[in-house]
C-alpha positions as CSV (number, residue, x, y, z in Angstrom):
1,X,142.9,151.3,54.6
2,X,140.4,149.9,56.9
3,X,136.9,151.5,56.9
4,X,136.7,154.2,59.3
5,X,133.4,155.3,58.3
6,X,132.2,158.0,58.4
7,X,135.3,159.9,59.3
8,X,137.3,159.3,55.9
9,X,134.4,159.0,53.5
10,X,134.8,161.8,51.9
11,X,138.5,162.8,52.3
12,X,141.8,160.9,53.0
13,X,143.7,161.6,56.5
14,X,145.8,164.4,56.4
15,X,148.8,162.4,57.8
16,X,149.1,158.9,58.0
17,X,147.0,156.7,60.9
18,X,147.6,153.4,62.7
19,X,144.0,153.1,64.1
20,X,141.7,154.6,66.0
21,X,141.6,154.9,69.7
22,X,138.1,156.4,70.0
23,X,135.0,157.8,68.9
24,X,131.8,159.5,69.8
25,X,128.8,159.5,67.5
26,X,125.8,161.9,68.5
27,X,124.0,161.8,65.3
28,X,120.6,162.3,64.8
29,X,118.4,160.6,62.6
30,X,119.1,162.2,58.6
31,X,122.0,163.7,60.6
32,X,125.8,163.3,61.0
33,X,127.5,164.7,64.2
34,X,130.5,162.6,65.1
35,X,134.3,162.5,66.0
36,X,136.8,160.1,66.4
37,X,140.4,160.3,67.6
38,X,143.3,158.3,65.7
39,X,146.7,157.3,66.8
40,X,149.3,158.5,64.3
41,X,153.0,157.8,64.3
42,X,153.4,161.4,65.5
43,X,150.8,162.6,67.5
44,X,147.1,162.1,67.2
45,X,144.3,163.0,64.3
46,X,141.2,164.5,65.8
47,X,138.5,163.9,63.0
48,X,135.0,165.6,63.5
49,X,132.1,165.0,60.8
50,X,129.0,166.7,60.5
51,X,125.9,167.4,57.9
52,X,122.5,166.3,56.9
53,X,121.5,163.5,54.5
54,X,118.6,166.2,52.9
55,X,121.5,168.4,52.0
56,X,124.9,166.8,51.8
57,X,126.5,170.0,51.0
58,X,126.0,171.1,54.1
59,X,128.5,170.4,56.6
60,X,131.8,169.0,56.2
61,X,135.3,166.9,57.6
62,X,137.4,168.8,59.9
63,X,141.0,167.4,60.9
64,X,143.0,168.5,63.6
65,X,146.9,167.2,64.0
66,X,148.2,167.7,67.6
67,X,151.8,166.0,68.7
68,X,151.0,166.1,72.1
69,X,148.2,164.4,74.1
70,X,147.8,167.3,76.4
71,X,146.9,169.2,72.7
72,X,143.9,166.5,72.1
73,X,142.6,167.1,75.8
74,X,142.2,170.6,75.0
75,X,140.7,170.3,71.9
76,X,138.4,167.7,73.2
77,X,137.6,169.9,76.1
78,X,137.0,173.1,73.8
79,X,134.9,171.7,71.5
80,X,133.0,170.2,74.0
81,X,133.7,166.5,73.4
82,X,134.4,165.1,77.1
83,X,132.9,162.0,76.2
84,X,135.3,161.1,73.4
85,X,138.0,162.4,76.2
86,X,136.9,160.2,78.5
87,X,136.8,157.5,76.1
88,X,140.4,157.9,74.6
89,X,141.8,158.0,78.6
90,X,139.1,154.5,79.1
91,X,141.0,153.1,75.7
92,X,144.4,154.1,77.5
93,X,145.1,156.2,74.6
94,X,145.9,153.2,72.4
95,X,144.9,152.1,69.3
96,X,141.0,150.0,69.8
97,X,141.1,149.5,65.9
98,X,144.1,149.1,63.7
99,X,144.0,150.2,59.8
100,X,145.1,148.5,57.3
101,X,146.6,149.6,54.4
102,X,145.4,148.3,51.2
């Protein structure tokens, strides 16, 4: 699979992607605060990441499956990522990076 960095570095998608539509990355420096949306063949994958480089322990992956793109708005909306709304309805909600399966 294609890297998707840093969204699948430590665990494999919980269903099967095509690519990635979008992502917003508002990391710090020695921090990760980041999440990406991925097109999969039924619905979308909402992937957020999040931690420190001091103690990478702390924080984690979360992945959210939604069948329905009215789902992802309200997700994206509730966990206050507008921007990476935004940029999924810019990107037309279609795939900006293809994976490839190794």
């Amino acid at each position: 699979m294609r890297d998707f960095g840093p969204y699948f570095d430590q665990e494999k998608p919980e269903v099967p992607i095509l690519g990635m539509i979008a992502d917003y990355d508002k990391s710090e420096p020695y921090e990760l605060d980041a999440a990406a949306v991925f097109k999969t063949k039924t619905g979308y994958l909402i992937v957020e990441v999040s931690g420190c480089s001091c103690w990478p322990d702390r924080g984690g992956t979360t992945q959210t499956h939604h069948t329905r793109r009215a789902d992802v708005d309200k997700h994206l909306i509730n966990a206050n990522l507008a921007t990476l709304r935004d940029a999924c309805q810019h990107a037309q909600w279609k795939v900006t990076q293809e994976a490839k399966n190794d």
